[in-house]
C-alpha distance (Angstrom), angle and dihedral (degrees) to the residues before:
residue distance angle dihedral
X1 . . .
X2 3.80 . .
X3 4.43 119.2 .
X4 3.88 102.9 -111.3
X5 4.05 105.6 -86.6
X6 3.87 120.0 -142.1
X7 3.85 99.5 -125.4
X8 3.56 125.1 -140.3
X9 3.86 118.0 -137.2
X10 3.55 112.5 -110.1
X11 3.95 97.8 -167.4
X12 4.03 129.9 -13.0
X13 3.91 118.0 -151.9
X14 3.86 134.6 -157.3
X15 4.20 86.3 -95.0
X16 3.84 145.2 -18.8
X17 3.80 113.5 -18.6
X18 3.81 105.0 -129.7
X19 4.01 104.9 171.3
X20 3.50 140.7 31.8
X21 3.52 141.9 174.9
X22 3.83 142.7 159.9
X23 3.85 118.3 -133.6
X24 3.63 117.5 -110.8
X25 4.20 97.7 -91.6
X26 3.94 89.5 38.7
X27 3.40 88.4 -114.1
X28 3.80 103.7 116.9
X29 3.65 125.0 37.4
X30 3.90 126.1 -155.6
X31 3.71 134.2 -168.1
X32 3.24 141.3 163.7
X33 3.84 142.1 -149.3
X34 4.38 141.2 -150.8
X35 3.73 92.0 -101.7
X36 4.09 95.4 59.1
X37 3.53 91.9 -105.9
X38 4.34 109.1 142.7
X39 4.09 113.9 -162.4
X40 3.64 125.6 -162.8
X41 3.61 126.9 -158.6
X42 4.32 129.2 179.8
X43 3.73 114.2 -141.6
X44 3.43 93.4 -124.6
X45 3.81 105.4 42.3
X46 4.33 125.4 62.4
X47 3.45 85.8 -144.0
X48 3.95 117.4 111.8
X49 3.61 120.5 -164.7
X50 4.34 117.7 -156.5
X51 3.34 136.6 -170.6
X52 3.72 144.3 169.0
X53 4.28 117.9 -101.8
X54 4.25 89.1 -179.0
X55 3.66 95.8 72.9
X56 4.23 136.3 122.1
X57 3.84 93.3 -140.5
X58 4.25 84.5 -154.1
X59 3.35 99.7 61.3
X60 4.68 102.7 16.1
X61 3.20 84.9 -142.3
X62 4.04 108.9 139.4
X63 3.98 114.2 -115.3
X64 3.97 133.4 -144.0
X65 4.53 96.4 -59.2
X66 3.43 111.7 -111.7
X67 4.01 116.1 -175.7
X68 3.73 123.1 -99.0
X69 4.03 83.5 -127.7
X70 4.39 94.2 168.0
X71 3.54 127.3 15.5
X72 4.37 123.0 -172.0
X73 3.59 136.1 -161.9
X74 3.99 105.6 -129.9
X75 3.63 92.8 167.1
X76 4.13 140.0 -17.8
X77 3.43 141.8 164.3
X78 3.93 115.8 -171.0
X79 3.29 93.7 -76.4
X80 3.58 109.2 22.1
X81 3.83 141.4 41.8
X82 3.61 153.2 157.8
X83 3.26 108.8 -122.9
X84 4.17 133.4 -177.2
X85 4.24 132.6 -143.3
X86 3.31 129.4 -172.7
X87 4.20 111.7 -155.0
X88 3.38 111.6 -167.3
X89 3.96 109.6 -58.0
X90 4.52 94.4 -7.8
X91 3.67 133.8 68.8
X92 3.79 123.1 -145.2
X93 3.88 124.2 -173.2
X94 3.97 114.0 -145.9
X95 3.93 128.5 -168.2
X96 3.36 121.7 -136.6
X97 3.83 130.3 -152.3
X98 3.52 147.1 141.5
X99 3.65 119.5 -96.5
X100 4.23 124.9 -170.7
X101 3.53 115.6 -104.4
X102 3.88 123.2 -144.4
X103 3.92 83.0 -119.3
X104 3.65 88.1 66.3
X105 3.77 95.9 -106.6
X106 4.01 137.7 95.5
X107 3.03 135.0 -103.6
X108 3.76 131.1 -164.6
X109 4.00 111.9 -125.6
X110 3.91 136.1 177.2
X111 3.94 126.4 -123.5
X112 4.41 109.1 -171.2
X113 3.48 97.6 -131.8
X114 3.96 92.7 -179.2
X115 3.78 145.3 -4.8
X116 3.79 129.0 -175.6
X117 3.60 128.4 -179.0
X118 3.95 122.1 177.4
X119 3.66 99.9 70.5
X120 3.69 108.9 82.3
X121 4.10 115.7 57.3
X122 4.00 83.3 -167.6
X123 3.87 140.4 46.8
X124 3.45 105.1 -80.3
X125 4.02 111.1 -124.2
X126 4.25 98.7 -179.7
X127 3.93 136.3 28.6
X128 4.33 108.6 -176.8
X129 3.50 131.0 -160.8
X130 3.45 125.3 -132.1
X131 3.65 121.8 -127.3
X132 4.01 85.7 -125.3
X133 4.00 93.9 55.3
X134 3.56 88.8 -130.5
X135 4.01 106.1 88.7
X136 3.14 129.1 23.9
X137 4.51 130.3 168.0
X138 3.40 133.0 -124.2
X139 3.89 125.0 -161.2
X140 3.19 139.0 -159.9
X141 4.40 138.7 170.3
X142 4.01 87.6 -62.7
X143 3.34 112.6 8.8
X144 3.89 152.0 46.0
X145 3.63 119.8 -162.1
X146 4.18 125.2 -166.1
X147 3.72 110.3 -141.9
X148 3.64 133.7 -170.6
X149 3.72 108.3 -134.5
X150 4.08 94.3 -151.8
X151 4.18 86.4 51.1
X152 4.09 111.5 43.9
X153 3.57 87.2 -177.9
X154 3.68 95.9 39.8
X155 4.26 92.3 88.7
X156 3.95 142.4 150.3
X157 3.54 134.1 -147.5
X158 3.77 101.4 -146.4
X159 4.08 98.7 162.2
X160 3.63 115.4 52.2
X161 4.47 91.4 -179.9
X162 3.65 83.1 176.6
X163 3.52 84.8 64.3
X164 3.78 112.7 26.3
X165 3.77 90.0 55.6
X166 3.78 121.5 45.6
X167 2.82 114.0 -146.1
X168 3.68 106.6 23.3
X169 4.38 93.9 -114.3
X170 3.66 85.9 152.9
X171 3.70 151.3 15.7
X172 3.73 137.5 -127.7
X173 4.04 112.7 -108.9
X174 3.84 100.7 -174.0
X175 3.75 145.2 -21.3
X176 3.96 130.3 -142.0
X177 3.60 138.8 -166.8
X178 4.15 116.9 -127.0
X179 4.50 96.0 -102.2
X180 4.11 81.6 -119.7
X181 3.28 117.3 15.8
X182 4.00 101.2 79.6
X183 4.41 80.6 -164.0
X184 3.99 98.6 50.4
X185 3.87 118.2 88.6
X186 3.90 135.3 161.2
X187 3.55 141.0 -167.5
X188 3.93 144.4 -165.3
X189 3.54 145.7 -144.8
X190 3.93 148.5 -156.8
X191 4.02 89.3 -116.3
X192 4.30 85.6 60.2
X193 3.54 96.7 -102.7
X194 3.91 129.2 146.1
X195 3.57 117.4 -168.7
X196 3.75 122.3 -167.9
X197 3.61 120.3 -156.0
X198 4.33 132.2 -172.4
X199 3.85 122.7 -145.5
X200 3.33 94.1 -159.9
X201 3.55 86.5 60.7
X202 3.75 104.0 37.6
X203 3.94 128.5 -6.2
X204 3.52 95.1 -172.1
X205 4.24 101.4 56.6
X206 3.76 101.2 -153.4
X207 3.96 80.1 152.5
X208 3.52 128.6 24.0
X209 3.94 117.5 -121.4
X210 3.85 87.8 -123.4
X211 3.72 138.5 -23.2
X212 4.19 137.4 -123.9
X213 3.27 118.6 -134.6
X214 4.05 139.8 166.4
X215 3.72 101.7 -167.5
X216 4.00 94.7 -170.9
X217 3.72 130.9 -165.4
X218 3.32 97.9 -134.3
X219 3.71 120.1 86.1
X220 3.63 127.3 -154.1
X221 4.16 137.1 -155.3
X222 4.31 91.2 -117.8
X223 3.66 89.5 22.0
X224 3.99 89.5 158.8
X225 3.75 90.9 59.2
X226 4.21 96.9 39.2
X227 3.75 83.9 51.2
X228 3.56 103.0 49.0
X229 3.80 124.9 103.1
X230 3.53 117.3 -113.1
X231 4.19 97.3 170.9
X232 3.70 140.6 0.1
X233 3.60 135.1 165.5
X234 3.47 137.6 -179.9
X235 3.84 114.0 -112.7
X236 3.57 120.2 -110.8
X237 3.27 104.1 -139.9
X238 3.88 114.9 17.0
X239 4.12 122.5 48.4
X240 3.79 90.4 -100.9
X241 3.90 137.5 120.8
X242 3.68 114.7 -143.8
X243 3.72 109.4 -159.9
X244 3.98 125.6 168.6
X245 3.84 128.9 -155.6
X246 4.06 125.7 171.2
X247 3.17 101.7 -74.3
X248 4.08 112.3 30.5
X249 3.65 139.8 0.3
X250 4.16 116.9 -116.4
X251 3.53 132.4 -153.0
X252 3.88 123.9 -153.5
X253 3.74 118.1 -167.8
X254 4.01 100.4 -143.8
X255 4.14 97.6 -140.1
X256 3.81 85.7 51.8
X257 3.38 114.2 44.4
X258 4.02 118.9 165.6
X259 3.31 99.9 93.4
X260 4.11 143.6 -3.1
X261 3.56 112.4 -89.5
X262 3.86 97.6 -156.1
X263 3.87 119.5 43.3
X264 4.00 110.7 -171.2
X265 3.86 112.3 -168.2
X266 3.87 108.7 -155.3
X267 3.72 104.1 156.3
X268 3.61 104.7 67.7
X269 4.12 103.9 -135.1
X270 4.10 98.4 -168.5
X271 3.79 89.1 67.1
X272 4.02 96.3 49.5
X273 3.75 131.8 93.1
X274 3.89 107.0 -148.6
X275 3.65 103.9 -167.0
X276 4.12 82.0 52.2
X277 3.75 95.7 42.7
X278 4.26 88.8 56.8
X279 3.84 92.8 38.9
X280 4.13 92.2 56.9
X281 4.31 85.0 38.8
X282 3.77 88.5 -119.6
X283 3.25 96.4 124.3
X284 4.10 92.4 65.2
X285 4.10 87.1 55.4
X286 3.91 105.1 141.0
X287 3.96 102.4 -133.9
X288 4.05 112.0 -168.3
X289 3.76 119.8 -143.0
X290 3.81 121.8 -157.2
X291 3.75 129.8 -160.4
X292 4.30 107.3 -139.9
X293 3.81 145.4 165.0
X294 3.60 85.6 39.4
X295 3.35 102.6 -53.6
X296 3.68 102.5 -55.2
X297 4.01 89.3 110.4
X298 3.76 145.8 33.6
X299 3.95 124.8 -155.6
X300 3.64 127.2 -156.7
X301 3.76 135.0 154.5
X302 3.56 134.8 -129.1
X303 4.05 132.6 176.0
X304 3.51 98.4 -30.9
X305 3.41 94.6 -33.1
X306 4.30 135.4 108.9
X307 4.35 106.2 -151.7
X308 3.69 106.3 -157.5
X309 4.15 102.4 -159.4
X310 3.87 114.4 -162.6
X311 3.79 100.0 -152.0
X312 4.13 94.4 -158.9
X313 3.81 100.0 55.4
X314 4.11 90.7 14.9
X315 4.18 92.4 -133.3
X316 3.70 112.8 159.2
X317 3.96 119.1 -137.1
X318 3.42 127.0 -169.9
X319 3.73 143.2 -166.6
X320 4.00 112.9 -158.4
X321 3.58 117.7 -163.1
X322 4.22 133.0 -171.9
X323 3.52 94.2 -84.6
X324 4.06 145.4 68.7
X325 3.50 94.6 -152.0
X326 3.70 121.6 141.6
X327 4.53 106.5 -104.7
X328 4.16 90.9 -171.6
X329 4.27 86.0 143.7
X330 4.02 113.2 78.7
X331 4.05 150.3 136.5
X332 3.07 138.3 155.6
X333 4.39 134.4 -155.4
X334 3.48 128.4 -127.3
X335 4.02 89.7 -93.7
X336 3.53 96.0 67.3
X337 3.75 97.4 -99.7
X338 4.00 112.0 150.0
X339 4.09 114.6 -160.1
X340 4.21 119.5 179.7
X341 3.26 140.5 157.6
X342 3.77 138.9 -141.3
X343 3.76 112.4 -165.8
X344 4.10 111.9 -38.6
X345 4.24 87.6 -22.5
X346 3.69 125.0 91.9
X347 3.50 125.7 -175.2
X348 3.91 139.6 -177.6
X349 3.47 146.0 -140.4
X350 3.79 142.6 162.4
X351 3.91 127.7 -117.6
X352 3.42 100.5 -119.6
X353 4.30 131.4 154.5
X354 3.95 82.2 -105.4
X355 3.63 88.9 60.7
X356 4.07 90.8 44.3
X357 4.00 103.8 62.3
């Protein structure tokens, strides 16, 4: 175990940093914050570039703030992308390109391309890409929804939850496409339940093609919130689901699927006191999870704490720093950088061996 580092802010926005994500190369990074505002950043550049998703173009007159709670990478180049946010129950698709300054220099800027509203009856908590960069899904409590990104009104309800799951004991907290298979999608759930689904097989998943599921003999005060799922992914580069809930992080090998074969525990229980941790609410705090270095790690935060988990041998790192606060916001690129946030600061750091002792 590390001594507690001071941490020096990387970036401070207008208000609580609620998304981020790295563009497919690494070379742009996106996040977004509680008061709408979406930030953009090139790897190689310290300049940051801002501007405002809440907006009626007509009039530029700011609207009610709603939160930038997801944000997706449809498309990007090193300097340019297409990029997707969901804010609260609407999507909007932005461009992004540079545009000459009268200094001389570029700058990167946003154009909305689209927003529609009307689909989701919930807050939507994931938005997907597929490997084809031509559909991608969006989730929310009850639903999941496949979406053609060339045809906003050209859309599929998929997941009926009002349906699938009688009665409603759960809810659905986010849906993923399969990295490379453009037909392979899961899902999760408060109750700790993956479900995997083919579209090959069946478009319209009235039943899952099989289902994830840890039952534990352990039982908890709040079990339905310790169990619930608050981020999986599919691993990039090794048949694996990496999925995180408040206390550990699980990996399921996806040709053998009774059980996980590597429980990481990264919350340590012993030193918690339940009935204080659901009074305060922290016990619903959403921690991601995100596979990196192809697939030989997964990184998720904690209370002031980074857990490095290597999935072959299953040792836990971890990186403490002066501070309790909640990091629930992270990602990482394919060259080891690490970017997350705890409330309107985000910070950075590089997965390095010095980082792994």
């Amino acid at each position: 175990m590390q001594d507690e580092e001071k941490l020096d802010t990387f970036y401070t926005s207008e208000s609580k940093i609620n998304s981020i994500k790295y563009s497919q190369s690494g070379s742009l990074l996106f996040f977004g914050d509680t008061n709408g505002n979406l930030y953009i950043k090139p790897k190689n550049s310290s300049q940051f570039s801002s501007f405002q998703c809440n907006f009626d173009s007509e009039i530029d007159v700011p609207m009610c703030y709603q939160p930038i709670n997801k944000i997706e990478i449809a498309k990007s180049s090193d300097s340019r992308a297409i990029i997707l946010t969901a804010l609260d129950k609407s999507l909007e698709s932005w461009k992004i390109f540079p545009q000459p300054q009268s200094n001389g220099c570029t700058k990167l800027v946003g154009k909305q391309e689209n927003s529609v509203s009307g689909v989701h009856e919930c807050t939507i908590n994931s938005i997907s890409m597929c490997q084809n960069m031509k559909n991608f899904l969006t989730s929310d409590d009850l639903n999941i929804f496949l979406w053609d990104l060339e045809k906003s009104d050209s859309v599929l309800h998929i997941v009926d939850h009002k349906e699938t799951v009688q009665p409603i004991s759960e809810v659905i907290t986010g849906a993923k496409f399969h990295p490379h298979n453009t037909y392979e999608i899961m899902w999760t759930s408060t109750n700790g339940s993956i479900r995997l689904g083919d579209m090959r097989t069946k478009l319209i998943m009235d039943k899952p093609g099989s289902v994830l599921k840890y039952e534990s003999s352990k039982s908890w005060y709040y079990e339905e919130l310790v169990v619930s799922i608050s981020s999986a992914e599919f691993c990039k580069s090794h048949e694996s689901i990496v999925a995180r809930d408040y206390f550990t992080v699980k990996y399921w090998d996806l040709r053998k699927t009774n059980s996980p074969y590597l429980i990481a525990d990264v919350i340590e229980e012993q030193n918690l006191c339940m009935s204080e941790l659901y009074q305060t609410q922290a016990i619903c705090a959403e921690f991601e999870v995100k596979d990196c270095l192809g697939s030989e790690y997964g990184v998720t935060g904690g209370y002031g704490e980074v857990f490095f988990i290597h999935r072959p041998t299953g040792e836990v790192f971890k990186q403490s720093f002066d501070t309790n606060q909640e990091i629930l916001h992270i990602d990482t690129n394919d060259q080891g950088d690490i970017t997350f946030a705890m409330n309107e600061s985000l910070y950075t750091r590089s997965l390095t061996q010095d980082l792994l002792h």
